[in-house]
C-alpha positions as CSV (number, residue, x, y, z in Angstrom):
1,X,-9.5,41.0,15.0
2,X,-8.3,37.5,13.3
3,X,-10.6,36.1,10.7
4,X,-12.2,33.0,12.3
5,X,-14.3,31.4,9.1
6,X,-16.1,32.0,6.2
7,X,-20.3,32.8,6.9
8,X,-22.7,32.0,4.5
9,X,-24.4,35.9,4.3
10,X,-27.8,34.9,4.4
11,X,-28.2,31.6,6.3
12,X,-25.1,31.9,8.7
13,X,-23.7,28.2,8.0
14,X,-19.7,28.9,8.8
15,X,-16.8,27.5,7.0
16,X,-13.0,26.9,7.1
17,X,-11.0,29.5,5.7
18,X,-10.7,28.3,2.2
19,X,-11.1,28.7,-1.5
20,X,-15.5,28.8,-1.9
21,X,-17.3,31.3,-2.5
22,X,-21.2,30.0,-2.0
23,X,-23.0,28.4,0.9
24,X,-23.2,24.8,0.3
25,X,-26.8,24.7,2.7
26,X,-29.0,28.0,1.2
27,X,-25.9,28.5,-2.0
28,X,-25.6,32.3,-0.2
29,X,-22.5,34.4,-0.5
30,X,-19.6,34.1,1.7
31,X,-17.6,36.6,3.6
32,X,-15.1,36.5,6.3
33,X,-16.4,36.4,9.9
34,X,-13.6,37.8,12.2
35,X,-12.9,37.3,16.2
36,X,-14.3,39.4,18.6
37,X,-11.5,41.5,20.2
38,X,-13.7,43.4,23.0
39,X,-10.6,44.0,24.8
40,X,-8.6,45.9,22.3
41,X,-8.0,49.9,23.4
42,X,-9.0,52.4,20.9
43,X,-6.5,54.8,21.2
44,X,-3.5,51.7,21.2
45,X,-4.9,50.2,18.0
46,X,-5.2,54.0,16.2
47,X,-1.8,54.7,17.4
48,X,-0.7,51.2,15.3
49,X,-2.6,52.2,12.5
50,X,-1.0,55.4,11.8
51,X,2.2,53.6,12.8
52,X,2.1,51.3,9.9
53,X,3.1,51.8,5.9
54,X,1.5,53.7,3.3
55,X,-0.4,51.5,2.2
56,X,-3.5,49.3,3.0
57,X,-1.3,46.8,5.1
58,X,-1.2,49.3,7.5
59,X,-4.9,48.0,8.1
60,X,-4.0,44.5,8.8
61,X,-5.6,44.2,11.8
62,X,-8.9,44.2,9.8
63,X,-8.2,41.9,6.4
64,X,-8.0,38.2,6.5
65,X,-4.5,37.0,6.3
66,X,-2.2,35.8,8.9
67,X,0.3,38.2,8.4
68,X,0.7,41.1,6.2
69,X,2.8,39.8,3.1
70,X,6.5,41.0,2.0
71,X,7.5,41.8,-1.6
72,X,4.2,42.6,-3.2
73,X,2.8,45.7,-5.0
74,X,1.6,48.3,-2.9
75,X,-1.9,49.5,-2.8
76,X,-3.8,52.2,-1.3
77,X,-3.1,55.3,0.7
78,X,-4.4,57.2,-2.5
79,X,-5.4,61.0,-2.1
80,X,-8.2,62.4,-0.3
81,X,-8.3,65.9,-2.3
82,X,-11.0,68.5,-0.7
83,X,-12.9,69.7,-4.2
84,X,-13.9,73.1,-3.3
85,X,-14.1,74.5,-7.0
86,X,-16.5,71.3,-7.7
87,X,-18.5,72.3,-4.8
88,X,-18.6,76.0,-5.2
89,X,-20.3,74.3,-9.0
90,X,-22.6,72.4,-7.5
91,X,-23.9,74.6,-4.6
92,X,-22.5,72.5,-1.9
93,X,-20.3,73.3,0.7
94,X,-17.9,70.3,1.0
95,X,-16.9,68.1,-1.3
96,X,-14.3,65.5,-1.0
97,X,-12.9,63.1,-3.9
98,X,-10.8,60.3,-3.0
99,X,-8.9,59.6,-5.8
100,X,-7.9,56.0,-6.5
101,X,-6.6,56.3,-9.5
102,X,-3.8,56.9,-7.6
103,X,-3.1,53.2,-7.2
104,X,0.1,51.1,-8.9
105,X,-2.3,50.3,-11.8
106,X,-4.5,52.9,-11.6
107,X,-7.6,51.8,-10.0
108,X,-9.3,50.5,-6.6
109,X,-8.6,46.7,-7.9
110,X,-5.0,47.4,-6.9
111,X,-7.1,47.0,-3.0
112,X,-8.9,43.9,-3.7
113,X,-6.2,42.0,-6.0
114,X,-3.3,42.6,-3.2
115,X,-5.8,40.7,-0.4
116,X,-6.7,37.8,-2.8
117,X,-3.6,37.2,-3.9
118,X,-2.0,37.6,-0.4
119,X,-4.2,34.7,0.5
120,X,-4.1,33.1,-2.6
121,X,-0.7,32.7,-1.7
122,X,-1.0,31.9,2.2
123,X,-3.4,28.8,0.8
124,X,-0.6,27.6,-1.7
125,X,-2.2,28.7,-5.1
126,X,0.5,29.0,-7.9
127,X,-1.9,30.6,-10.6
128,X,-3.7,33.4,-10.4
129,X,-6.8,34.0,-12.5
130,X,-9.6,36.4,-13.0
131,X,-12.8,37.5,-14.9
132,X,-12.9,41.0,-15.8
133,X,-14.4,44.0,-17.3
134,X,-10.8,45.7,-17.9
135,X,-9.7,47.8,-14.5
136,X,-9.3,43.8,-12.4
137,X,-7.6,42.3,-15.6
138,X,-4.8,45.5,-15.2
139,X,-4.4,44.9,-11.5
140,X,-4.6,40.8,-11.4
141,X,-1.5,40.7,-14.4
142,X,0.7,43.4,-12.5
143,X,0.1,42.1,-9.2
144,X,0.4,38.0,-10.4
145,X,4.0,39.2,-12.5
146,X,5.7,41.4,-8.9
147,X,4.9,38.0,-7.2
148,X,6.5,35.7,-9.7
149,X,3.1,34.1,-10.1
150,X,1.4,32.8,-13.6
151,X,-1.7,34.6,-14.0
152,X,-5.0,34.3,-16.7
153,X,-7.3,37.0,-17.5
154,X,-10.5,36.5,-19.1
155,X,-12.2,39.7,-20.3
156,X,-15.2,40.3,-23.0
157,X,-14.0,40.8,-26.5
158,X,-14.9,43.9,-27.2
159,X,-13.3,45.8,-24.1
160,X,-11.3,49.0,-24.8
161,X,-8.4,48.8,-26.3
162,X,-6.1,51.0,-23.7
163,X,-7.2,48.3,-21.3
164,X,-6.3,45.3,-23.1
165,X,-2.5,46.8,-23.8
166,X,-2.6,47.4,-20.0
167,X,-3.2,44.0,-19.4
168,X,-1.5,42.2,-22.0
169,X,2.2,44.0,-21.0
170,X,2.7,42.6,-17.9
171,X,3.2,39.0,-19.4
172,X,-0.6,37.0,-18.8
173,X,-2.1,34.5,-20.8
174,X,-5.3,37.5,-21.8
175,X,-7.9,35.5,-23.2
176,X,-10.5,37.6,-25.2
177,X,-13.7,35.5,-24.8
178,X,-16.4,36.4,-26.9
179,X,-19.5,37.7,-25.2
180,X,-20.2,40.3,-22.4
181,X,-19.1,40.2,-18.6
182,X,-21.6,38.2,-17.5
183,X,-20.7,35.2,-20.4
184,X,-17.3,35.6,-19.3
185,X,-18.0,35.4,-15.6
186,X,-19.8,32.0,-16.0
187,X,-16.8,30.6,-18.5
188,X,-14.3,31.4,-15.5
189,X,-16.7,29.8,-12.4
190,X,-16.8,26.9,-15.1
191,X,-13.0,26.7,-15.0
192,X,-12.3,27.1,-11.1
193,X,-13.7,23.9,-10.5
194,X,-11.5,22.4,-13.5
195,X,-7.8,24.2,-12.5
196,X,-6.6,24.4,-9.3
197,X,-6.3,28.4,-9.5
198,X,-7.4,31.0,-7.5
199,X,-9.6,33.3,-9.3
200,X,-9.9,36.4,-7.6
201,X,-13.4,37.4,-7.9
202,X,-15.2,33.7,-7.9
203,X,-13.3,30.9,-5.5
204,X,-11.2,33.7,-3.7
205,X,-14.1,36.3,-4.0
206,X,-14.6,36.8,0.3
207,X,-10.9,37.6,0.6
208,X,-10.4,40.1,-2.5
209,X,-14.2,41.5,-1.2
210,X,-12.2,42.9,2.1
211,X,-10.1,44.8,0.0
212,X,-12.8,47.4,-0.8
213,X,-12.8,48.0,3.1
214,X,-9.3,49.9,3.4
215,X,-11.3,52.7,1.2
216,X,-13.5,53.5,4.1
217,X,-10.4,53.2,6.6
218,X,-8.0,55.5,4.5
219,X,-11.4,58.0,3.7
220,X,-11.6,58.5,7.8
221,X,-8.6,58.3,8.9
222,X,-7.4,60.9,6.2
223,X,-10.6,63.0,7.5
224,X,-9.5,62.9,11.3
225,X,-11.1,59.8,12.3
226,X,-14.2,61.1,11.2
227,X,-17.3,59.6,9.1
228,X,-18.3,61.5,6.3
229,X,-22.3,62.5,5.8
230,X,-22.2,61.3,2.5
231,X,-20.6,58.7,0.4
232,X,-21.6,58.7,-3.8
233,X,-19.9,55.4,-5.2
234,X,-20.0,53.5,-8.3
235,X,-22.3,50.3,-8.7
236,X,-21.0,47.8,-10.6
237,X,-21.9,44.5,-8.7
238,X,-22.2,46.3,-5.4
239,X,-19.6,44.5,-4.0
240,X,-18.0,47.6,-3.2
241,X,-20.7,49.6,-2.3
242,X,-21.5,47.3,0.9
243,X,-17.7,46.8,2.2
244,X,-17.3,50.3,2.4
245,X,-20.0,50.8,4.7
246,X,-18.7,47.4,6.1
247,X,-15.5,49.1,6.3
248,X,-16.8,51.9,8.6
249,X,-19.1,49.6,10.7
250,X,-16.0,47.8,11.5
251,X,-14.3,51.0,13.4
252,X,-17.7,52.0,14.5
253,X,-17.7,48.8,16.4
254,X,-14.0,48.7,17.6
255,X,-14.4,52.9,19.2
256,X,-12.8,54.0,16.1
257,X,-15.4,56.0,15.1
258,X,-18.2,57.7,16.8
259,X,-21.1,58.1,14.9
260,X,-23.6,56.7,12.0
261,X,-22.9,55.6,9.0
262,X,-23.2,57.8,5.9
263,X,-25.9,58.0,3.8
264,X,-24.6,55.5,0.6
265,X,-25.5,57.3,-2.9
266,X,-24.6,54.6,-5.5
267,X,-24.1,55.3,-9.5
268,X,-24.8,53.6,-12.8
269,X,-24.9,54.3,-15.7
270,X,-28.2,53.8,-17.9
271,X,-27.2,51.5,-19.8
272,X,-26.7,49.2,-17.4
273,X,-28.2,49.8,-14.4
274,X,-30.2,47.1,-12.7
275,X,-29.7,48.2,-9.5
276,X,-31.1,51.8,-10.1
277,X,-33.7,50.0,-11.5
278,X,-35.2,47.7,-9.1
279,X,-34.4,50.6,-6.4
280,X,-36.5,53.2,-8.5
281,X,-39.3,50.2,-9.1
282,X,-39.2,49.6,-5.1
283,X,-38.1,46.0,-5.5
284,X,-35.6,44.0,-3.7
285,X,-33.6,41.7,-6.0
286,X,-32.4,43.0,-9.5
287,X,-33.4,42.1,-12.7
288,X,-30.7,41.5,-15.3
289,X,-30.4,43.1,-18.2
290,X,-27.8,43.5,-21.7
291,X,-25.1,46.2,-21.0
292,X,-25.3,49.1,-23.3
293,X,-22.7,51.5,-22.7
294,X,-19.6,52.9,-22.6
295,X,-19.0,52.2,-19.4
296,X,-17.6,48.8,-19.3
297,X,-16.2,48.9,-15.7
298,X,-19.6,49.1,-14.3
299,X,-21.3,46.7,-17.5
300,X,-22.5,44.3,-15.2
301,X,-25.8,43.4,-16.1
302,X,-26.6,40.7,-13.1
303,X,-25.0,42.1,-10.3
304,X,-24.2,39.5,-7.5
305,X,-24.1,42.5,-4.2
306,X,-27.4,43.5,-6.1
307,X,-30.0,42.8,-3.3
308,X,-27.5,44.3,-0.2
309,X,-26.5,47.5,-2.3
310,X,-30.0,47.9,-2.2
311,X,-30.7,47.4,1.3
312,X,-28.1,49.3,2.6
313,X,-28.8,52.4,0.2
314,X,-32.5,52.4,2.1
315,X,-31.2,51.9,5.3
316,X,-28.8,54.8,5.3
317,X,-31.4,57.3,3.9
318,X,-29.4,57.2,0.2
319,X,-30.3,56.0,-3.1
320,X,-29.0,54.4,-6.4
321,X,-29.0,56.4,-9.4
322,X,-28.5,55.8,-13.2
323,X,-27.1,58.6,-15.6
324,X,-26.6,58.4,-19.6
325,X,-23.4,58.2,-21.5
326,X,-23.8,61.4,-22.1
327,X,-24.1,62.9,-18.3
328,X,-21.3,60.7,-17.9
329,X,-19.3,62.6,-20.5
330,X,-20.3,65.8,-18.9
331,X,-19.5,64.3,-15.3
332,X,-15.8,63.5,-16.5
333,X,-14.9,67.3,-17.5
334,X,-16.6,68.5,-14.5
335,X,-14.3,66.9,-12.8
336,X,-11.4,67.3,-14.8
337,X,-12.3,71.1,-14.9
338,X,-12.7,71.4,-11.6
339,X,-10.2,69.8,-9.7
340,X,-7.5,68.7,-12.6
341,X,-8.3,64.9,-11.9
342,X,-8.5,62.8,-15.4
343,X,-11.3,59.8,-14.5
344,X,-12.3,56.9,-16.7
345,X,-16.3,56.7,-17.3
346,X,-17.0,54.8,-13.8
347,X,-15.8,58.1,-12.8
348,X,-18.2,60.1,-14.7
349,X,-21.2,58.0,-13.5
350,X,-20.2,59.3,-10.4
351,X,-19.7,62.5,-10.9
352,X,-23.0,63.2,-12.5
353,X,-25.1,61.1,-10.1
354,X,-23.4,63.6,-7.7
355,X,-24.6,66.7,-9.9
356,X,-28.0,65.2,-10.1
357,X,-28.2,64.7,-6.0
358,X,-27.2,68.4,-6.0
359,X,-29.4,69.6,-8.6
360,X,-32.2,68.1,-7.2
361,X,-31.7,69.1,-3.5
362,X,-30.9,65.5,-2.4
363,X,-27.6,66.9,-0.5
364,X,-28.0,69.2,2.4
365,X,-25.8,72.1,1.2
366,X,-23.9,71.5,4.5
367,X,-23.2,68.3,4.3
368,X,-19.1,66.6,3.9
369,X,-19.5,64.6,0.5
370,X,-17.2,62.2,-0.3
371,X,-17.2,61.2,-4.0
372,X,-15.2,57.8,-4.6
373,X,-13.0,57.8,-8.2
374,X,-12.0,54.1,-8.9
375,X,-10.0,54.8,-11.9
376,X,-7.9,56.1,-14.3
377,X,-9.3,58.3,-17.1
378,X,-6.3,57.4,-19.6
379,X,-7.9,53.8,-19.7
380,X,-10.8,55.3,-21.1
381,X,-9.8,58.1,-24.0
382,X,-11.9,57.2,-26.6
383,X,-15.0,58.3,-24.5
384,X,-13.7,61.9,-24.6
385,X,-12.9,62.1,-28.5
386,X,-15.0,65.1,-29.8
387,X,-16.0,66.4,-26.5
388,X,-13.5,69.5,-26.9
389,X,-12.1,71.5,-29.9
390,X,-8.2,72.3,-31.1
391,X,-7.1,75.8,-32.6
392,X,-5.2,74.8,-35.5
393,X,-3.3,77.5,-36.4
394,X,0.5,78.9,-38.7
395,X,3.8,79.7,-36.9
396,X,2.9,83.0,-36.6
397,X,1.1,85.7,-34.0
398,X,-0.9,86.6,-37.0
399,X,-2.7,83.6,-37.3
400,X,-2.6,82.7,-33.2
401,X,-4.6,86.3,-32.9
402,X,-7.4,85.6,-36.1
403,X,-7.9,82.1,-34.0
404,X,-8.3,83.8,-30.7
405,X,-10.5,86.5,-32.4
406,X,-12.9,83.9,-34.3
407,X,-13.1,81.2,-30.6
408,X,-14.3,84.7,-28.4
409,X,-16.9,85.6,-31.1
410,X,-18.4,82.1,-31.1
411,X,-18.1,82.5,-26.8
């Protein structure tokens, strides 16, 4: 299935396969429109699939490039764990967590950075740039350094700190701007058309989109070719919220797959959550707002997948749900508890939107759940400080035993 052009989302105006991002006729988002291959057999394209590496190239068939590329990072093929102590918790039967954590620089942007820059590459580009909220920075200065390529990365000021000595390691020019994601994000679509470099998420933005796909490809393949009822995923600008359900469409369409797609739970966290919002409010578009919390991965306060995330959670039966920094908190050691998987706060958000579908009898108990973990909960540490006590004790049994005496009184 070769990409053939760009298509303008909304109006359907096609382009060459370039670096833009909005429609020049109805300024709509892009995203690549592939070739019809009708002709393909199932069973000879599943059998090249699972033929291929361990990672997302062996999904090549469905991403935009001419040819997988040599030398590069991997990404993807991350664990699909089966959470049964999480699910016994919650009353459910089955619940999945694919863990992509798991990835080089321990989140999903690992996915979306190797397609851009794959392109980025195939069209020439010799910089590589990016406008982040901490997670993309990580994955854009790893991935720009393994290919011998300069790289910039623009994040808000006030990020946290185990994510700006993540970034700042692999050799980028970090620039600390100063102002939330959303300032930043304008500063960096102000610069793409002043540098000829390819900034992942704005000129190069349909490409590094199709990364999110190989999520849903790994999450059925690893389940038997086999759709999950349920998919709960974080919301940041929703971008990959809609390509995982592209993701499954895609091998619906091409025999892969039998079936419907899931029913799409998305997660936010209440302090920034104008997608929860406008779906609780019935509206259609979002309305954006300041970020307020401690979830900086997901602080995106004017989300450009907005309007589809939205659409797609009503079409598949699902919703979008906000939680507070605190449930968050919670939804990280439920997790960790659980299953012995460390998640930053996007993480959490998802966890508890999942306890709150449970708790209020949104998930058939015998559904297949599939809870998505884009990252790394050592990114993240300060959000944990308090949240658990230390015995502080001598060098002796003495003073282990009066320790152990006073916790199981206060239990």
């Amino acid at each position: 299935m070769p990409p053939e052009s760009l298509r303008c989302k909304e109006c359907k105006t096609t382009y060459p396969l370039d670096a833009r991002y909005v429609c020049e006729r109805c300024f709509g988002p892009l995203e690549v429109a592939y070739a019809s291959r009708a002709d393909t057999d199932p069973d000879e394209l599943r059998r090249r699939i699972q033929a291929g590496p361990h990672s997302i190239w062996r999904y090549a068939d469905f991403l935009p490039l001419s040819a997988p590329p040599r030398g590069t990072l991997p990404a993807g093929w991350t664990p699909l764990l089966r959470a049964d102590r999480l699910a016994e918790r919650l009353g459910l039967r089955e619940v999945w967590v694919k863990n992509d954590a798991a990835n080089p620089t321990h989140s999903f942007k690992d996915r979306v950075v190797a397609v851009a820059l794959a392109r980025a590459r195939e069209l020439g580009f010799q910089t590589i740039a990016c406008a982040s909220t901490g997670n993309l920075a990580n994955a854009v200065a790893a991935h720009a350094a393994a290919a011998g390529l300069e790289s910039y990365v623009f994040i808000p000021s006030d990020l946290e700190e185990q994510k700006i000595l993540a970034t700042g390691v692999y050799g980028t020019h970090l620039v600390a701007v100063r102002g939330n994601y959303d300032d930043v994000n304008r500063l960096c679509t102000e610069l793409s058309g002043e540098h000829e470099w390819a900034f992942v998420n704005i000129n190069m933005r349909p490409y590094y989109a199709e990364g999110s796909k190989t999520l849903s490809f790994e999450i059925a393949e690893q389940l038997g070719f086999e759709i999950p009822d349920r998919i709960v995923c974080p919301i940041a600008s929703g971008s990959l919220f809609t390509k995982l359900a592209r993701g499954f469409e895609e091998w619906i369409d091409e025999g892969l797959l039998s079936g419907e797609l899931p029913t799409m739970n998305g997660a936010q966290a209440a302090g920034c959550s104008p997608v929860a919002t406008a779906f609780e409010s019935g509206h259609d578009v979002c309305r954006p707002v300041k970020p307020d919390t401690i979830a900086k991965s997901l602080a995106i306060g004017n989300p450009a997948d907005g309007p589809y995330a939205l659409e797609l959670a009503r079409r598949t039966g699902g919703a979008i749900d906000s939680v507070s920094d605190d449930e968050l908190r919670q939804g990280i050691r439920l997790l960790a508890e659980t299953t012995g998987i460390f998640t930053e706060t996007a993480g959490g958000v998802t966890i508890a939107v999942l306890a709150k579908l449970a708790e209020r009898g949104d998930i058939d108990p015998a559904e297949r759940v599939v809870a998505v973990i884009t990252g790394e909960g050592l990114k993240t540490l300060d959000c944990v400080r308090g949240t658990f006590e230390t015995w502080e004790i001598d060098a002796s049994v003495a003073s282990f035993d009066q320790a152990a005496a006073g916790v199981a009184v206060a239990a």
